[in-house]
OpenMM code with the backbone's topology and positions (N, CA, C; nanometers):
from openmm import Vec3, app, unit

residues = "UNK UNK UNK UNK UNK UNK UNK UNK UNK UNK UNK UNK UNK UNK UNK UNK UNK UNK UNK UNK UNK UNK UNK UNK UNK UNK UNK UNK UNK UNK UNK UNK UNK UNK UNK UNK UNK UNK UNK UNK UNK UNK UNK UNK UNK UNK UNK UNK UNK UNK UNK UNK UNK UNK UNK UNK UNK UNK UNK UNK UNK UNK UNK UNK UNK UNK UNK UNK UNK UNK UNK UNK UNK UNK UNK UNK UNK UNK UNK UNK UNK UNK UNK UNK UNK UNK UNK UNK UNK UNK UNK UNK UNK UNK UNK UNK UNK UNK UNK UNK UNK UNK UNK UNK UNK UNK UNK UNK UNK UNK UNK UNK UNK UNK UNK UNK UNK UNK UNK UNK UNK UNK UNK UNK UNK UNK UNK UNK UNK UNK UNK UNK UNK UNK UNK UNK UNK UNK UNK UNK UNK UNK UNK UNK UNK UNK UNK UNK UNK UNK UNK UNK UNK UNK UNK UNK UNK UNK UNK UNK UNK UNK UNK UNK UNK UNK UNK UNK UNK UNK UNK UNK UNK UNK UNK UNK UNK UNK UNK UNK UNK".split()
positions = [
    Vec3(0.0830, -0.1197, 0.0000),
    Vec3(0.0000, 0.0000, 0.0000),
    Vec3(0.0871, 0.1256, 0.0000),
    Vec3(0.1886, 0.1301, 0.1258),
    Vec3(0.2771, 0.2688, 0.0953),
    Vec3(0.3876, 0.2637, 0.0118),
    Vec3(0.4252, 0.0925, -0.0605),
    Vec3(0.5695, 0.1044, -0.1143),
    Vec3(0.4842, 0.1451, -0.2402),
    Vec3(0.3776, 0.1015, -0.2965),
    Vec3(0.3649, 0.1640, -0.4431),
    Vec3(0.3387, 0.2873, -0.4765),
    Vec3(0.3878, 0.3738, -0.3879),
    Vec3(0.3137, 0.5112, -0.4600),
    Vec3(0.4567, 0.6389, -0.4321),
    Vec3(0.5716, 0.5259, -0.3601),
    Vec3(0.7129, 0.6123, -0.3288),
    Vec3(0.7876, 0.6482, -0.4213),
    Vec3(0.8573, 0.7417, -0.4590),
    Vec3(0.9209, 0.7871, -0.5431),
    Vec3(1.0641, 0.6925, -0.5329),
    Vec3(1.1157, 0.6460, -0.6495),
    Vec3(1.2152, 0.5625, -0.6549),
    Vec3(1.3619, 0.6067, -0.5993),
    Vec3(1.3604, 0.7446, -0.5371),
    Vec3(1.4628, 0.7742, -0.4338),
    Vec3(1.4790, 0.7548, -0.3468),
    Vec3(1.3594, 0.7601, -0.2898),
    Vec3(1.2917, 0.7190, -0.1345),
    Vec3(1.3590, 0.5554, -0.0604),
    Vec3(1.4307, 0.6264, 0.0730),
    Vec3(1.5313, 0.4804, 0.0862),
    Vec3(1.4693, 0.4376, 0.1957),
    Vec3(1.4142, 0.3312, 0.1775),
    Vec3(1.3219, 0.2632, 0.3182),
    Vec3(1.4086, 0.1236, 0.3408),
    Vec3(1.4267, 0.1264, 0.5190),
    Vec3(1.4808, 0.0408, 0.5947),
    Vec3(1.3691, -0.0326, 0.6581),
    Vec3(1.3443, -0.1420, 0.6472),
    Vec3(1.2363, -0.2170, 0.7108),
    Vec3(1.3200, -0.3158, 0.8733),
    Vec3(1.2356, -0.3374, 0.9264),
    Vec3(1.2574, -0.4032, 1.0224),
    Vec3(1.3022, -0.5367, 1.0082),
    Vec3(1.3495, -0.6202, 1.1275),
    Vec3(1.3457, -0.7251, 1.0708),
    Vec3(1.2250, -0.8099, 1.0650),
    Vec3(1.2428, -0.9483, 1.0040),
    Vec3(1.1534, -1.0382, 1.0351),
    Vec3(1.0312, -0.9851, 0.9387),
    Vec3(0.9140, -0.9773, 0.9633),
    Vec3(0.7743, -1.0050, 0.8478),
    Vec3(0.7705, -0.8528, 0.8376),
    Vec3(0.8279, -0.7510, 0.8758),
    Vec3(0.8150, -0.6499, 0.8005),
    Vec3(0.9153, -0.6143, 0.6920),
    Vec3(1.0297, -0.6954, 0.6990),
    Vec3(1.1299, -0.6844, 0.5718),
    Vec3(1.0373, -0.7814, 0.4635),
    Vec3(0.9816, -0.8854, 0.5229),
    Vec3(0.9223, -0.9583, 0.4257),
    Vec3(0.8232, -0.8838, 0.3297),
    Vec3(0.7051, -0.8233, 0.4377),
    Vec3(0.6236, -0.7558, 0.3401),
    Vec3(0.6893, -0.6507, 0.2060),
    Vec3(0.8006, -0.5784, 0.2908),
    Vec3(0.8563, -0.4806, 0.2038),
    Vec3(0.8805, -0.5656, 0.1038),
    Vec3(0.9217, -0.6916, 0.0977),
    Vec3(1.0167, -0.7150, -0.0292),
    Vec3(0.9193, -0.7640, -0.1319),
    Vec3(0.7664, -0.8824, -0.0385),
    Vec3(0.6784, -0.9005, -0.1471),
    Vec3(0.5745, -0.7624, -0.2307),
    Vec3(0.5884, -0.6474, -0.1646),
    Vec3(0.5150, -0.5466, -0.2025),
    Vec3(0.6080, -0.4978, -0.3392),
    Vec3(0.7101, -0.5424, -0.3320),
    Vec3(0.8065, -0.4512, -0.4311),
    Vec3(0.9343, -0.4528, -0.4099),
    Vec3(1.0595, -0.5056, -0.4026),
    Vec3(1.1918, -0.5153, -0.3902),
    Vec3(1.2167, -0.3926, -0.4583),
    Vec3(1.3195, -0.3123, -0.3802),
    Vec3(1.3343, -0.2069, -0.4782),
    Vec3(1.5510, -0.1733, -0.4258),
    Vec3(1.6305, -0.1240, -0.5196),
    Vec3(1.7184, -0.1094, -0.5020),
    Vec3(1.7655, -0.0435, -0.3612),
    Vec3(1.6731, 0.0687, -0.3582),
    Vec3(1.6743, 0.1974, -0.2020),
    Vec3(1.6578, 0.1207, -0.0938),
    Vec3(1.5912, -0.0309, -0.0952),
    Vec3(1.6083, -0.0660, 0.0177),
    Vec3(1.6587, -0.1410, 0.1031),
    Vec3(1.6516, -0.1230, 0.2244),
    Vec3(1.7610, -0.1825, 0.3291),
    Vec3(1.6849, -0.2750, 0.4132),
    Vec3(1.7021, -0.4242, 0.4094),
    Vec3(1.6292, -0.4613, 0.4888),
    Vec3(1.7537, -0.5410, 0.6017),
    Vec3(1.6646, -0.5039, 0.7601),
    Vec3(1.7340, -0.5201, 0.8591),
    Vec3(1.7420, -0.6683, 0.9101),
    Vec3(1.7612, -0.7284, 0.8551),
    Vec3(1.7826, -0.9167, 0.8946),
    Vec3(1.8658, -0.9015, 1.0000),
    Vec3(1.7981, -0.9655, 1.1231),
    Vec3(1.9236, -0.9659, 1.2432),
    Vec3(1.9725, -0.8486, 1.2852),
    Vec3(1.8979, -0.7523, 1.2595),
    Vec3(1.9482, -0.6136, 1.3597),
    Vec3(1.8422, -0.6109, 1.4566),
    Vec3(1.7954, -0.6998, 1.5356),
    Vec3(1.7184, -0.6274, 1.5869),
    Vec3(1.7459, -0.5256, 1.7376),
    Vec3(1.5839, -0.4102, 1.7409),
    Vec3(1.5992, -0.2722, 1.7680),
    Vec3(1.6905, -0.2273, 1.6811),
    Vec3(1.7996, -0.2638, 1.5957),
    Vec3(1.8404, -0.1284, 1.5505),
    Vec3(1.7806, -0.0334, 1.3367),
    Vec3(1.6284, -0.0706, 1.3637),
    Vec3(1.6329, -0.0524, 1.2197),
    Vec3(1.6238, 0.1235, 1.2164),
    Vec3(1.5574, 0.1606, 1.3329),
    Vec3(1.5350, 0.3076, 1.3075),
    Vec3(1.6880, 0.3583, 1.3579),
    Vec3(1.8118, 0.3101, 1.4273),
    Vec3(1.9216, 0.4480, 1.4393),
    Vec3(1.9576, 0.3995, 1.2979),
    Vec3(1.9536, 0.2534, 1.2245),
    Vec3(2.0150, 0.2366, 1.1170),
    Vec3(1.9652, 0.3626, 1.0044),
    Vec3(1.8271, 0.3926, 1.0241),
    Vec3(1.7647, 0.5050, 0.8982),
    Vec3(1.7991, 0.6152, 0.9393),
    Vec3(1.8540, 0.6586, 1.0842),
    Vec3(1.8990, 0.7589, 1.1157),
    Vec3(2.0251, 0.7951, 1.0031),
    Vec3(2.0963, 0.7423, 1.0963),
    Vec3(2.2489, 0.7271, 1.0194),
    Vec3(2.2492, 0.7523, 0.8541),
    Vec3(2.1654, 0.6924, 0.8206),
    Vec3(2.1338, 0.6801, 0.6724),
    Vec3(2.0914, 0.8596, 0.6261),
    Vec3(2.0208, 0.8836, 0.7183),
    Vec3(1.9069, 1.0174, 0.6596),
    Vec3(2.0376, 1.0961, 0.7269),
    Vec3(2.1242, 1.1324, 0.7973),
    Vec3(2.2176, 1.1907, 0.8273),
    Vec3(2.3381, 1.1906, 0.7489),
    Vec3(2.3667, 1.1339, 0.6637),
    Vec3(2.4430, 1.1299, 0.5211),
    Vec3(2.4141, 1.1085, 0.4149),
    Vec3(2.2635, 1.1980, 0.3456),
    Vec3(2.1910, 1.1905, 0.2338),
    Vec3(2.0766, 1.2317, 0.1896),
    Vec3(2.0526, 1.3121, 0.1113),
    Vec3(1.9452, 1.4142, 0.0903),
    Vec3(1.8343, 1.3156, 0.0613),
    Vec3(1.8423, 1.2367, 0.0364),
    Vec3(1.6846, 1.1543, -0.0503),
    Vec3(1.6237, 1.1399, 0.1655),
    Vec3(1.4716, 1.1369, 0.0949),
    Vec3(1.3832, 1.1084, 0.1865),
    Vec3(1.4059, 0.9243, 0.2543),
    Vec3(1.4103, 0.9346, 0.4102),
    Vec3(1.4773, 0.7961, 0.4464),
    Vec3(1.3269, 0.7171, 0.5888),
    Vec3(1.2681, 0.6997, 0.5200),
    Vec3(1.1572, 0.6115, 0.5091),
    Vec3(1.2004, 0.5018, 0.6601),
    Vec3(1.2138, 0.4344, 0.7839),
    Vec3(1.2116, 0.3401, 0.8458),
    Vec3(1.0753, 0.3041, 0.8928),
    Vec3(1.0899, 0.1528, 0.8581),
    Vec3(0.9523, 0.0824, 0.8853),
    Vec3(0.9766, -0.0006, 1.0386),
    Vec3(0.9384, 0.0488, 1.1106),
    Vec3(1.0059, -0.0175, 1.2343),
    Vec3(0.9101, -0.0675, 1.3321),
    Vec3(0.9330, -0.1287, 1.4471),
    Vec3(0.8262, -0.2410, 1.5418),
    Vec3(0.7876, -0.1808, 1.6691),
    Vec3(0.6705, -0.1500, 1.7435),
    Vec3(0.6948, -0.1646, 1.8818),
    Vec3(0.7928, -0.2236, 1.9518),
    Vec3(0.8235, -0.3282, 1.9475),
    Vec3(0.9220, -0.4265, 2.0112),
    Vec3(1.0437, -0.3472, 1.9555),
    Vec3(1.0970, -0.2961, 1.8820),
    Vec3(1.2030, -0.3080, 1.7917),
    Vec3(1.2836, -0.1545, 1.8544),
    Vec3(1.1617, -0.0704, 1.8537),
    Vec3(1.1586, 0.1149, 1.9504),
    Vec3(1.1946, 0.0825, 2.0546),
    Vec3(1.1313, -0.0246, 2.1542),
    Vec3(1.1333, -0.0510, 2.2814),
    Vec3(1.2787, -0.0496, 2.3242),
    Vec3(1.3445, -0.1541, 2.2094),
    Vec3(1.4343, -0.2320, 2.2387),
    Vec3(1.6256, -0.1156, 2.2382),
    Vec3(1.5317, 0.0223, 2.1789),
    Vec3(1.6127, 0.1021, 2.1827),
    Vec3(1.5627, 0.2751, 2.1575),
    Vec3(1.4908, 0.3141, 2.2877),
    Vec3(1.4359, 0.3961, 2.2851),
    Vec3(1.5095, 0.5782, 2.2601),
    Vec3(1.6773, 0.4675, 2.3116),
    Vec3(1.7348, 0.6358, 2.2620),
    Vec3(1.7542, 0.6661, 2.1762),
    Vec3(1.7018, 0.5878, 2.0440),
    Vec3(1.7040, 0.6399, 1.8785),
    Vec3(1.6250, 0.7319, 1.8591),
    Vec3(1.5353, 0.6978, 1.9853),
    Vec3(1.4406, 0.8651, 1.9450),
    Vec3(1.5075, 0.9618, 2.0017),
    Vec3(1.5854, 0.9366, 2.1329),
    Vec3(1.6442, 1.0808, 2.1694),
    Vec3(1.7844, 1.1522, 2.0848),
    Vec3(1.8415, 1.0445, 2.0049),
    Vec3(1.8773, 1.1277, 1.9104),
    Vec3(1.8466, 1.1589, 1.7479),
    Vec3(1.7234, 1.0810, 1.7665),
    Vec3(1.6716, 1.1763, 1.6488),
    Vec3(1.6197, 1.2810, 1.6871),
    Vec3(1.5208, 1.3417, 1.8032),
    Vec3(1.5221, 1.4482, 1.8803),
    Vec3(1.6365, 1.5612, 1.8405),
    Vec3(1.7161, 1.5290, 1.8704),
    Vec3(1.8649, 1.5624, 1.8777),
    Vec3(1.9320, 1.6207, 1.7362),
    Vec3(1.9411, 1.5632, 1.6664),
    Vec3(2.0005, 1.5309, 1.5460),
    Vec3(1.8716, 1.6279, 1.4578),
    Vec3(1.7201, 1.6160, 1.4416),
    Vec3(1.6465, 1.6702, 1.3637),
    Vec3(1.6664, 1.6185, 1.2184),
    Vec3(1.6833, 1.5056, 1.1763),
    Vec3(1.6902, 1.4991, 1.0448),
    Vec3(1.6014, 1.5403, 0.9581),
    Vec3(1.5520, 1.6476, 0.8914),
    Vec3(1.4769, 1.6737, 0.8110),
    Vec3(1.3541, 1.5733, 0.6946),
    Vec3(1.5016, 1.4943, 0.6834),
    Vec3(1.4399, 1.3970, 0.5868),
    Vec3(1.4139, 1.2482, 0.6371),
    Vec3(1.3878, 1.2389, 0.7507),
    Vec3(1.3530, 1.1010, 0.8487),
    Vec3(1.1976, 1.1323, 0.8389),
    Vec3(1.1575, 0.9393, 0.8447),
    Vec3(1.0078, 0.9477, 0.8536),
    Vec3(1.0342, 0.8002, 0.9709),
    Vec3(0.9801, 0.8189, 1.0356),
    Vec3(0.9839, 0.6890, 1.1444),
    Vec3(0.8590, 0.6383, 1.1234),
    Vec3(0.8488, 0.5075, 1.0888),
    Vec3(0.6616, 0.4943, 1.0552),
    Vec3(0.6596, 0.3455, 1.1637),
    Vec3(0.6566, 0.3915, 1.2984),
    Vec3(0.6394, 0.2140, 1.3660),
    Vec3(0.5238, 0.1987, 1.3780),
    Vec3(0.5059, 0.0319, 1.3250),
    Vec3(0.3762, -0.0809, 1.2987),
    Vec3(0.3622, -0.1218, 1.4763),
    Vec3(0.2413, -0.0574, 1.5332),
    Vec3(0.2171, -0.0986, 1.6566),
    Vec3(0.1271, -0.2162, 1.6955),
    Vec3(0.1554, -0.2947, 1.7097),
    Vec3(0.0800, -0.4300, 1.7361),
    Vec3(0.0585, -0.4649, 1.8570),
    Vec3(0.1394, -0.3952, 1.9501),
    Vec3(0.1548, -0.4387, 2.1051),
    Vec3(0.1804, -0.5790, 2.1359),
    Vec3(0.2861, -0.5971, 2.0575),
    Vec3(0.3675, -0.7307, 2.0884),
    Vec3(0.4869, -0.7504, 2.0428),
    Vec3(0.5532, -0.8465, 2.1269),
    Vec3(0.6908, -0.8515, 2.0842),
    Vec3(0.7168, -0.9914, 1.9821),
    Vec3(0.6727, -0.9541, 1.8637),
    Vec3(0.6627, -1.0774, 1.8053),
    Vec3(0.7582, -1.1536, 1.7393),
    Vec3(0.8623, -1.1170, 1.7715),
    Vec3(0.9780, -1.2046, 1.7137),
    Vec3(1.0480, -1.3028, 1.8018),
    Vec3(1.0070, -1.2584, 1.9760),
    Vec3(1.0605, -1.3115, 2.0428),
    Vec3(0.9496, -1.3875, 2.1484),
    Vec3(0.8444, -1.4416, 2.1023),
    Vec3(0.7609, -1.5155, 2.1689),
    Vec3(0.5963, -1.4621, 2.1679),
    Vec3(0.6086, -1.3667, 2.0842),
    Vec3(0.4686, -1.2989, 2.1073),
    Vec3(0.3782, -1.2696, 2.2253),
    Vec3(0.5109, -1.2162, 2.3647),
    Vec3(0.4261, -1.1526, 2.3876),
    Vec3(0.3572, -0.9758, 2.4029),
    Vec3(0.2356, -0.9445, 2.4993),
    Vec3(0.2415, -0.8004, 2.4980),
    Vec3(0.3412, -0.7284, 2.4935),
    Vec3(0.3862, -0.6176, 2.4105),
    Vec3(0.4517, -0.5598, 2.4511),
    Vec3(0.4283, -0.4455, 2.5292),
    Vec3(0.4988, -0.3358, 2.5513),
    Vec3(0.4552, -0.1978, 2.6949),
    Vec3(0.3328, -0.1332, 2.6441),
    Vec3(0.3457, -0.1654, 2.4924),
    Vec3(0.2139, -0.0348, 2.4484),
    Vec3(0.0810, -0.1478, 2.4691),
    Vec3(0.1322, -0.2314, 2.5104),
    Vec3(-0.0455, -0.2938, 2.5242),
    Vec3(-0.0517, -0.2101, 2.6070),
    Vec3(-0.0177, -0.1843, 2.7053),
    Vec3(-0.0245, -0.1791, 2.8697),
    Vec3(-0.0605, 0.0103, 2.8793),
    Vec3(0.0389, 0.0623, 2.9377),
    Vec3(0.0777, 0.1780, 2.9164),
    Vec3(0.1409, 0.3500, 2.8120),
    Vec3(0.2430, 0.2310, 2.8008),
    Vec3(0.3366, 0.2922, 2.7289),
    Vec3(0.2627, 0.3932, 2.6185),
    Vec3(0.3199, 0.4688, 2.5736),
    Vec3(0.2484, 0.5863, 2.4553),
    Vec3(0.3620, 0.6401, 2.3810),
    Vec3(0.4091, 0.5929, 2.2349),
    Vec3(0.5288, 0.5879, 2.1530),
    Vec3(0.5436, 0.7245, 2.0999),
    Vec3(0.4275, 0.7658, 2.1206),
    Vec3(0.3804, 0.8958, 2.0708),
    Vec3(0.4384, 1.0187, 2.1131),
    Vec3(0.4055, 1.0214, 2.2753),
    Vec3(0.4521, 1.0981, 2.3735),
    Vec3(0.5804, 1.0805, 2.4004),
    Vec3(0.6294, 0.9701, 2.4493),
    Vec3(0.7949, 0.9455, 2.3718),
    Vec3(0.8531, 1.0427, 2.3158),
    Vec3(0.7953, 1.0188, 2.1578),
    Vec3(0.9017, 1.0624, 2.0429),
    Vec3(0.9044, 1.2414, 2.0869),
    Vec3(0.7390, 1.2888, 2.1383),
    Vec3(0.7551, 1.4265, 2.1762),
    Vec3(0.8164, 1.4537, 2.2677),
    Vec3(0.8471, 1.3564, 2.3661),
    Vec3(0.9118, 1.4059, 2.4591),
    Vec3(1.0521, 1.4091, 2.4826),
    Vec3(1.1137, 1.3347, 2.3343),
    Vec3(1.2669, 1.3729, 2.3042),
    Vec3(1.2939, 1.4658, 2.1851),
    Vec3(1.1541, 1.5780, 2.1841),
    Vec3(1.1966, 1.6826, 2.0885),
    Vec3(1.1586, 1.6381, 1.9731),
    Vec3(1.0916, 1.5218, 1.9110),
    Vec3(0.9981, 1.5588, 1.8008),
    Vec3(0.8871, 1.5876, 1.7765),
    Vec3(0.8644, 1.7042, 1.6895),
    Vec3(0.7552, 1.7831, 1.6827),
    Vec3(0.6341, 1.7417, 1.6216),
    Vec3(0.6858, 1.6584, 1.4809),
    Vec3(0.6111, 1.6017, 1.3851),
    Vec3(0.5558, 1.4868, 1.4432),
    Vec3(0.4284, 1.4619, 1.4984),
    Vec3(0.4242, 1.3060, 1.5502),
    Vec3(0.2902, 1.2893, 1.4854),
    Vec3(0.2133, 1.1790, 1.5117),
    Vec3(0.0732, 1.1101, 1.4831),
    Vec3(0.0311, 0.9620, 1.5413),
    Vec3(-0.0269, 0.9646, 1.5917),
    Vec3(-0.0489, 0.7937, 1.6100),
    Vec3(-0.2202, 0.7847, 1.4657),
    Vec3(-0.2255, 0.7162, 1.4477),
    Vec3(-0.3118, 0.6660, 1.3251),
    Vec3(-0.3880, 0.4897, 1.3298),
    Vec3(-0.5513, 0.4623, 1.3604),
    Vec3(-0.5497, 0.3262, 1.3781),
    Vec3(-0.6719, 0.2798, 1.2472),
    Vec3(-0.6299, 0.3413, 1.1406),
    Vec3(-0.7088, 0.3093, 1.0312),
    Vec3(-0.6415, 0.3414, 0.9178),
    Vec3(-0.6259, 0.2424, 0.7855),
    Vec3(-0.5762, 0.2950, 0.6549),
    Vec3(-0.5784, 0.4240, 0.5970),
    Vec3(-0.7329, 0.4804, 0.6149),
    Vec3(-0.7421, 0.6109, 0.5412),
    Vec3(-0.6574, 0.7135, 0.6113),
    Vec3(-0.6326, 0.6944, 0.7633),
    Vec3(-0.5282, 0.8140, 0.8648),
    Vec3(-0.3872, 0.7858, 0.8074),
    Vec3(-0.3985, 0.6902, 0.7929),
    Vec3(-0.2177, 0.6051, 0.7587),
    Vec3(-0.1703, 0.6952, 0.6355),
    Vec3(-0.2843, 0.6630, 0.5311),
    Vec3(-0.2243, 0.7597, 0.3767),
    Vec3(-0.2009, 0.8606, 0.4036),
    Vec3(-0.3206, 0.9460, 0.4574),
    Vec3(-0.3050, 1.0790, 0.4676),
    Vec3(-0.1197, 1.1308, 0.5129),
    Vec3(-0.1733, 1.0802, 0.6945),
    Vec3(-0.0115, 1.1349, 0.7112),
    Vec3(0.0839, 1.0790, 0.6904),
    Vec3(0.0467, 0.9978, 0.6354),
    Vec3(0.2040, 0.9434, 0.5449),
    Vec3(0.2359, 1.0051, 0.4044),
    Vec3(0.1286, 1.0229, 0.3387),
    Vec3(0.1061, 1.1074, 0.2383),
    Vec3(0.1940, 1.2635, 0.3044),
    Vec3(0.1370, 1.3112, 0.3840),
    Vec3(0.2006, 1.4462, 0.4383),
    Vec3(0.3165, 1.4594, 0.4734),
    Vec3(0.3786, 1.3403, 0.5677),
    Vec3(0.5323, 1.3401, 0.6067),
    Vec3(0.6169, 1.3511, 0.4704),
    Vec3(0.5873, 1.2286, 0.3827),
    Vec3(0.6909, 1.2555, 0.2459),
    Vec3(0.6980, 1.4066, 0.2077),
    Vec3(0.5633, 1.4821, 0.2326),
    Vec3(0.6165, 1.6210, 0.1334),
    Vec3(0.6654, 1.7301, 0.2523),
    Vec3(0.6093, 1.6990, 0.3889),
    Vec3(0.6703, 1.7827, 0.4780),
    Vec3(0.8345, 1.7603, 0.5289),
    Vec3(0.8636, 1.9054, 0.5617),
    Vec3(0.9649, 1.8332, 0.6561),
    Vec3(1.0144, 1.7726, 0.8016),
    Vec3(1.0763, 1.6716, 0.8523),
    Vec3(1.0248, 1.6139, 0.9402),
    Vec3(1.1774, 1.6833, 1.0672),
    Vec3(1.2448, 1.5903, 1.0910),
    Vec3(1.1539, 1.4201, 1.1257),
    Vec3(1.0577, 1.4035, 1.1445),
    Vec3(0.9700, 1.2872, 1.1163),
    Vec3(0.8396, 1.2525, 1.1600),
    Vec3(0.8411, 1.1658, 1.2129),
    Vec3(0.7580, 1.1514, 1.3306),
    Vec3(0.6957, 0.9756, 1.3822),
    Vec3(0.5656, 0.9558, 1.3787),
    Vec3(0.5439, 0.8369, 1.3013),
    Vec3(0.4102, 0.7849, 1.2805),
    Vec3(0.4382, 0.6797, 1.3570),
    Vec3(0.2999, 0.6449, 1.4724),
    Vec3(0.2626, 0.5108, 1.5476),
    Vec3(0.1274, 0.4692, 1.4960),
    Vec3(0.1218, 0.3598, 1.3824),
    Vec3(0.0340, 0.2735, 1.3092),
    Vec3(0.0027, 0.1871, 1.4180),
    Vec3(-0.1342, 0.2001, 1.4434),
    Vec3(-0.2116, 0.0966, 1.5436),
    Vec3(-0.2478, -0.0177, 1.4226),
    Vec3(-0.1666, -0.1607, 1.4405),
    Vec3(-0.2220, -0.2610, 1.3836),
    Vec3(-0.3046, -0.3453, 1.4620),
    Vec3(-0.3978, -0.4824, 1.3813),
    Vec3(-0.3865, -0.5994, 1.4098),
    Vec3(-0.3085, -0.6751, 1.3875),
    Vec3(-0.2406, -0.8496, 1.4750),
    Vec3(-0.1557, -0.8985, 1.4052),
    Vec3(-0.2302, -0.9861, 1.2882),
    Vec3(-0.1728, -1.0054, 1.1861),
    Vec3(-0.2079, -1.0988, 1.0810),
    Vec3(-0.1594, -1.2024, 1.0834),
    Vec3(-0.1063, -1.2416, 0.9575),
    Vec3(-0.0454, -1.4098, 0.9275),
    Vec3(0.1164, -1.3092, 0.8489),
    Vec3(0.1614, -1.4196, 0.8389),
    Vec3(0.3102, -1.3844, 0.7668),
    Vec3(0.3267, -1.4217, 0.6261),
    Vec3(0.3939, -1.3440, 0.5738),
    Vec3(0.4248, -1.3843, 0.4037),
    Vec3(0.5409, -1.4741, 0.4055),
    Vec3(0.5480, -1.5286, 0.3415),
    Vec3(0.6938, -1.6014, 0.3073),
    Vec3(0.7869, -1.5103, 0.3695),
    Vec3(0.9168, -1.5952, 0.3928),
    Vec3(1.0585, -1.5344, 0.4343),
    Vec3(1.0771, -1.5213, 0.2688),
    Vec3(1.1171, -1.3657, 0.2705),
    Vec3(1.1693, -1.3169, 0.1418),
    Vec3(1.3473, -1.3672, 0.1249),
    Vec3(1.3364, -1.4274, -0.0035),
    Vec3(1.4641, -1.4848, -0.0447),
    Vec3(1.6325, -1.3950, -0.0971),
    Vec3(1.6481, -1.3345, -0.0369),
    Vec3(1.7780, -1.2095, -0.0082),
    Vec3(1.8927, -1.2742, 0.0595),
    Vec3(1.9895, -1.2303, 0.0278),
    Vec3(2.1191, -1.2709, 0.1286),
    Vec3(2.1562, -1.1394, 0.1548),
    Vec3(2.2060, -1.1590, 0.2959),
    Vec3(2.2569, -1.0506, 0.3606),
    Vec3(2.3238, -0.9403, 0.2854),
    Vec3(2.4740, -1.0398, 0.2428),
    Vec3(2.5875, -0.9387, 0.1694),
    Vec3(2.5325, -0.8849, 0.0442),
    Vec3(2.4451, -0.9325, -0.0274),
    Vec3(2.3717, -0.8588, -0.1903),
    Vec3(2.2919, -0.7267, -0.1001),
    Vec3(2.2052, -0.7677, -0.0408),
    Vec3(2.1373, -0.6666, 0.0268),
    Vec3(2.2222, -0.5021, 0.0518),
    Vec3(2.3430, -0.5357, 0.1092),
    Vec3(2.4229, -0.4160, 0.1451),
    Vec3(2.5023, -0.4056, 0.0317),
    Vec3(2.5841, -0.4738, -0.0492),
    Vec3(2.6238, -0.4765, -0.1623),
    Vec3(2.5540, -0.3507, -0.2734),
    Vec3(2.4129, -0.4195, -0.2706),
    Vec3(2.3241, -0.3683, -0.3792),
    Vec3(2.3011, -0.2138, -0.3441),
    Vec3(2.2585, -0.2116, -0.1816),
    Vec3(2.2114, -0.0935, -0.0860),
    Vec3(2.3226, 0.0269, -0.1228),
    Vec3(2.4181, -0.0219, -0.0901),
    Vec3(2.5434, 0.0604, -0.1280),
    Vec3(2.5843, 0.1149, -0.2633),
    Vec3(2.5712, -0.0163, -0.3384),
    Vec3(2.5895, 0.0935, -0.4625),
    Vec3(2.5297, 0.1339, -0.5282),
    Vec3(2.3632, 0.1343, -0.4781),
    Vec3(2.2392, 0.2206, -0.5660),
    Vec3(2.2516, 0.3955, -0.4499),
    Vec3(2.3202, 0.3682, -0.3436),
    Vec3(2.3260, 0.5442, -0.3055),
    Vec3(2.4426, 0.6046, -0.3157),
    Vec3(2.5593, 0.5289, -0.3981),
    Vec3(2.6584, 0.6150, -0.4333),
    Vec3(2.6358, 0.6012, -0.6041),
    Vec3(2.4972, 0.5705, -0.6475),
    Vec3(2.4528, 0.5857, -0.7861),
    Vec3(2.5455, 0.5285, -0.8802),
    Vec3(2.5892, 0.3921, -0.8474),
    Vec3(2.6542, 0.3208, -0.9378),
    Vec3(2.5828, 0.2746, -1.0178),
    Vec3(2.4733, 0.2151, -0.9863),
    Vec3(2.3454, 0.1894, -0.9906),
    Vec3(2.2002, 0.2742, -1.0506),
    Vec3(2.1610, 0.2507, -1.1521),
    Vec3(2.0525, 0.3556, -1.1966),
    Vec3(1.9253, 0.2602, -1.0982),
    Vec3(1.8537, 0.3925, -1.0292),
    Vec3(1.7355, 0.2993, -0.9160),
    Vec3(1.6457, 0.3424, -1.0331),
] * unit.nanometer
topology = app.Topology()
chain = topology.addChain("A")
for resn in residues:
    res = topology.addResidue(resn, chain)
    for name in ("N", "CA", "C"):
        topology.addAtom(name, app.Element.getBySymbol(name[0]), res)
């Protein structure tokens, strides 16, 4: 739904596990980075990324995954990357590691978080038509942004068929434009 309508600059880092998957069955695309075995680190990874590079830097990231490293928001806070979009899939579970609740069943508010380490741009969203919109808006605004997508969990797609080293291989030399994306 959001990979088909991105402009082919647009460098999105997915999480690991069934959200790299979806990314890759929605559309494999050169710009992207998928995080196999990083886990928590897919959003400082899009940091880092959006901090050495003008194209818009897209991370698709987890409740569990934020949790697991909450000071990526305090230095994106920090840092202000203009061109960061943080879009975490909230499910309120930690589903890679046993499924269970995670804090945002409970308490927790990812939202207030991200504002409360200085980002301005935030939204939580628990329906498709909210999702386009401000996702629609973050790409043309400037951010950073954090979007918290209230999901259900579903079923899983296939493990998408990638090897690590092509992944960064490929990643690498479509943003020093060796590569026509």
């Amino acid at each position: 739904l959001l990979m088909s309508n991105l402009d082919k600059e647009v460098v999105v880092v997915g999480n690991l596990g069934p959200t790299s998957d979806e990314m890759w069955h929605a559309g494999d695309r050169e710009k992207n980075f998928y995080t196999y075995g990083a886990m928590g680190l897919c959003s400082s990874i899009a940091l880092g990324i959006a901090l050495n590079c003008k194209n818009k830097v897209v991370a698709f990231d987890g409740d569990g995954s934020i949790l697991m490293n909450l000071g990526s928001l305090a230095t994106v806070g920090r840092e202000c990357p203009s061109n960061l979009i943080l879009l975490i899939w909230d499910n309120e579970m930690w589903g890679q590691v046993g499924r269970h609740y995670s804090h945002t069943h409970y308490k927790t508010n990812l939202e207030e978080i991200a504002k409360g380490c200085g980002i301005n741009q935030t939204a939580t969203v628990d329906n498709v038509d909210e999702l386009k919109n401000v996702f629609g808006k973050a790409l043309l605004q400037e951010g950073p942004w954090v979007i918290i997508a209230k999901i259900e969990e579903e079923g899983y797609l296939p493990v998408a068929p990638v090897e690590p080293e092509m992944i960064v291989y490929r990643f690498r030399e479509s943003m020093l434009n060796k590569i026509k994306a």
